[in-house]
Structure formats: C-alpha cells, structure tokens
Backbone bond lengths (Angstrom), bond angles and torsions (degrees), N, CA, C in turn:
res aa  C-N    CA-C-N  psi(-1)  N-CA   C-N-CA  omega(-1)  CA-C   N-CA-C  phi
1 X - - - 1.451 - - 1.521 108.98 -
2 X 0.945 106.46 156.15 1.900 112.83 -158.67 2.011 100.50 -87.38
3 X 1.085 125.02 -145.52 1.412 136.68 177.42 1.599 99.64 -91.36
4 X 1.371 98.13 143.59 1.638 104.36 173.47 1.828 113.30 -77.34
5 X 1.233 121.58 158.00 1.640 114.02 -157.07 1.501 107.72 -66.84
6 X 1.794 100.42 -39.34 1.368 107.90 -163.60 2.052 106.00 -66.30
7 X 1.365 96.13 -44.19 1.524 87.47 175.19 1.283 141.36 -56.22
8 X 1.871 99.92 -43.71 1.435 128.32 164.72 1.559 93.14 -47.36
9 X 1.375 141.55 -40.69 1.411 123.47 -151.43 1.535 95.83 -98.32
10 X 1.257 118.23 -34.79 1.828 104.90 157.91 0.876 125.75 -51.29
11 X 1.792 132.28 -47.95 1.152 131.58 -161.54 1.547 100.62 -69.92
12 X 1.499 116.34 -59.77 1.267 129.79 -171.93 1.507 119.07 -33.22
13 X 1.217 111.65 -64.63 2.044 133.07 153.23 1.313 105.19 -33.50
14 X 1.225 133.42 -73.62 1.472 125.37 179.42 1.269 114.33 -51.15
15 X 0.892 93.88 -40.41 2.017 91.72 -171.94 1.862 109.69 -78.93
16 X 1.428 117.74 -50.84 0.833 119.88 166.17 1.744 135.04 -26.04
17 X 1.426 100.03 -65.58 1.569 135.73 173.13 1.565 112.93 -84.12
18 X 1.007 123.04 5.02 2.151 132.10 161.63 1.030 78.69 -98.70
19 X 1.462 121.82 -90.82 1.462 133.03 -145.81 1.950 120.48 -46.64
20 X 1.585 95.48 -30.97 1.406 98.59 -169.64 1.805 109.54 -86.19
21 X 1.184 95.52 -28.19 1.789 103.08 163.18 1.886 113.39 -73.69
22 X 1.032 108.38 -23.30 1.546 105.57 -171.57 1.793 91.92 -81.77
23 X 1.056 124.31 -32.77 1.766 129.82 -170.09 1.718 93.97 -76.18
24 X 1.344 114.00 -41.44 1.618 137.92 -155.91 1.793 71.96 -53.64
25 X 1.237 119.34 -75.80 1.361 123.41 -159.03 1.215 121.64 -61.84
26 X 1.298 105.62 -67.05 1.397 113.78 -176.10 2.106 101.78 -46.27
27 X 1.218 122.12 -33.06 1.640 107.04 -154.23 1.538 76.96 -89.43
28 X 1.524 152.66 -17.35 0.938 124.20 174.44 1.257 127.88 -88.02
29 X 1.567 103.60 -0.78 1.730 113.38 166.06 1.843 119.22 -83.09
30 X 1.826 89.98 -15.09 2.022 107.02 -173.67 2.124 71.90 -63.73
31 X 1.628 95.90 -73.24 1.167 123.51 -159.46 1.525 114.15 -21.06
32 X 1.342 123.58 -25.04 1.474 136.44 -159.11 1.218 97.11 -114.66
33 X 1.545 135.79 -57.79 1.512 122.02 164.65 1.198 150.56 -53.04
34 X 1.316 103.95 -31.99 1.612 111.78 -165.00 1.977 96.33 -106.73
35 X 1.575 110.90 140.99 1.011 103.27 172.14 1.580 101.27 -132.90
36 X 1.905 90.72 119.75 1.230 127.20 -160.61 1.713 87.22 -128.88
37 X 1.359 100.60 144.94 1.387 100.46 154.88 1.914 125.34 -54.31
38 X 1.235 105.29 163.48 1.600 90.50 -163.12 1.810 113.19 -87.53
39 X 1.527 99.59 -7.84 1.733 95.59 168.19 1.293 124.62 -80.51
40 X 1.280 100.98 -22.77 2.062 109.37 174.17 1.695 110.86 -86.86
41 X 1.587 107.69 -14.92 1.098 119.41 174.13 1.760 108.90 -61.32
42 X 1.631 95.95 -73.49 1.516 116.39 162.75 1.363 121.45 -30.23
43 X 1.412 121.53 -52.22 1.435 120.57 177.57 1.063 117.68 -57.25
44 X 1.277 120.46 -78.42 1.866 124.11 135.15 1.653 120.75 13.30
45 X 1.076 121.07 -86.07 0.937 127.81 172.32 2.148 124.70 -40.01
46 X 1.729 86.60 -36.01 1.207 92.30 -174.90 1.736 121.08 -82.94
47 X 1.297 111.19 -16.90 1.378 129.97 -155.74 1.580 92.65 -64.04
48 X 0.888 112.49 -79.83 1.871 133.16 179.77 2.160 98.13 -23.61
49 X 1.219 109.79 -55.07 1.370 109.43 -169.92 1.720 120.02 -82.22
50 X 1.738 95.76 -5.44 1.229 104.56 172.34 1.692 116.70 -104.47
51 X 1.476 115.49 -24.77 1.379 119.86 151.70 1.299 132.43 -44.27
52 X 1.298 100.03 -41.24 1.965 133.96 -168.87 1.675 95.50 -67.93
53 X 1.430 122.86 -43.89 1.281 121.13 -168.64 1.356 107.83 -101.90
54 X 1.132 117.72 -25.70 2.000 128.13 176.84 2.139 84.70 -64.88
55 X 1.312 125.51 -73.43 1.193 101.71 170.95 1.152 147.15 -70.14
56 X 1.171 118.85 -18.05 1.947 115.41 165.03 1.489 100.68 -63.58
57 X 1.461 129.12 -31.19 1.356 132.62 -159.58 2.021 99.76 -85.66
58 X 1.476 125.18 -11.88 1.032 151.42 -173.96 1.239 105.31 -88.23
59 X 1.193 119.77 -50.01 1.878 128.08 -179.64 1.451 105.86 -78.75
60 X 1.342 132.32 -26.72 1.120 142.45 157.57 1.730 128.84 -58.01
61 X 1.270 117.04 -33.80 1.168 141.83 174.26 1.638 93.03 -82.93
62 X 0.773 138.55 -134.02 1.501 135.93 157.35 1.083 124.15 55.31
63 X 1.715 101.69 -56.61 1.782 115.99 173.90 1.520 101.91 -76.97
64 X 1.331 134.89 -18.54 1.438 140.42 -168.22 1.948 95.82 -91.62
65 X 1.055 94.09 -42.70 1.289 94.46 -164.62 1.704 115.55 -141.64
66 X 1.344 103.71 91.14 1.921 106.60 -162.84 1.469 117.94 -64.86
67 X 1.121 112.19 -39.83 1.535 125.34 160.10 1.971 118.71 -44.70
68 X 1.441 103.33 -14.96 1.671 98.32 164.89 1.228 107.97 -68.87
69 X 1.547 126.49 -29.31 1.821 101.93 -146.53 1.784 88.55 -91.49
C-alpha cells in the first residue's frame, strides 16, 4: 500500500516550499553570472522546478497506485 494522504500531504508541502526557495536563489545567482542568452537562460532556470513537480507528482501516483514504483 502506497503513503497515507495526510502524510504524503506533509511531506509533499515541506519539500515542495524548502526546495522551491532553495532553487528561488540559487537560479537567481546562475541568473546573475552566466551570460547566456535569456531563452537558454529561462530553460535552465526552468528544468529544476519542473523535475521538483514531475517527482512530488510521482509520490502521489504511487500512493494511488503501489504497483507504479
């Protein structure tokens, strides 16, 4: 059986909201050094916050259905 909802929904929030402020910074320190054009910049920037949700959205699936992982 997968994670129970209520925990999954703690864990998920914490992790979510640390993790998305720790990227918050750091990509605006990438953002200030490196001079990249600003669409490879953007992509860049975006990868990390779209991983972040492809897996919280993974632990979620999982609890629905245990046989995914």
């Amino acid at each position: 059986m997968g994670a129970f909802v209520d925990s999954l929904t703690r864990v998920s929030h914490i992790n979510l909201f640390g993790i998305v402020f720790i990227f918050i910074f750091l990509e605006y320190i990438f953002s200030m050094s490196i001079g990249m054009s600003e669409g490879i910049e953007s992509i860049i920037i975006a990868i990390p916050f779209a991983f972040l949700i492809i897996d919280i959205s993974l632990w979620w699936i999982t609890s629905i259905y245990p046989g995914f992982v």
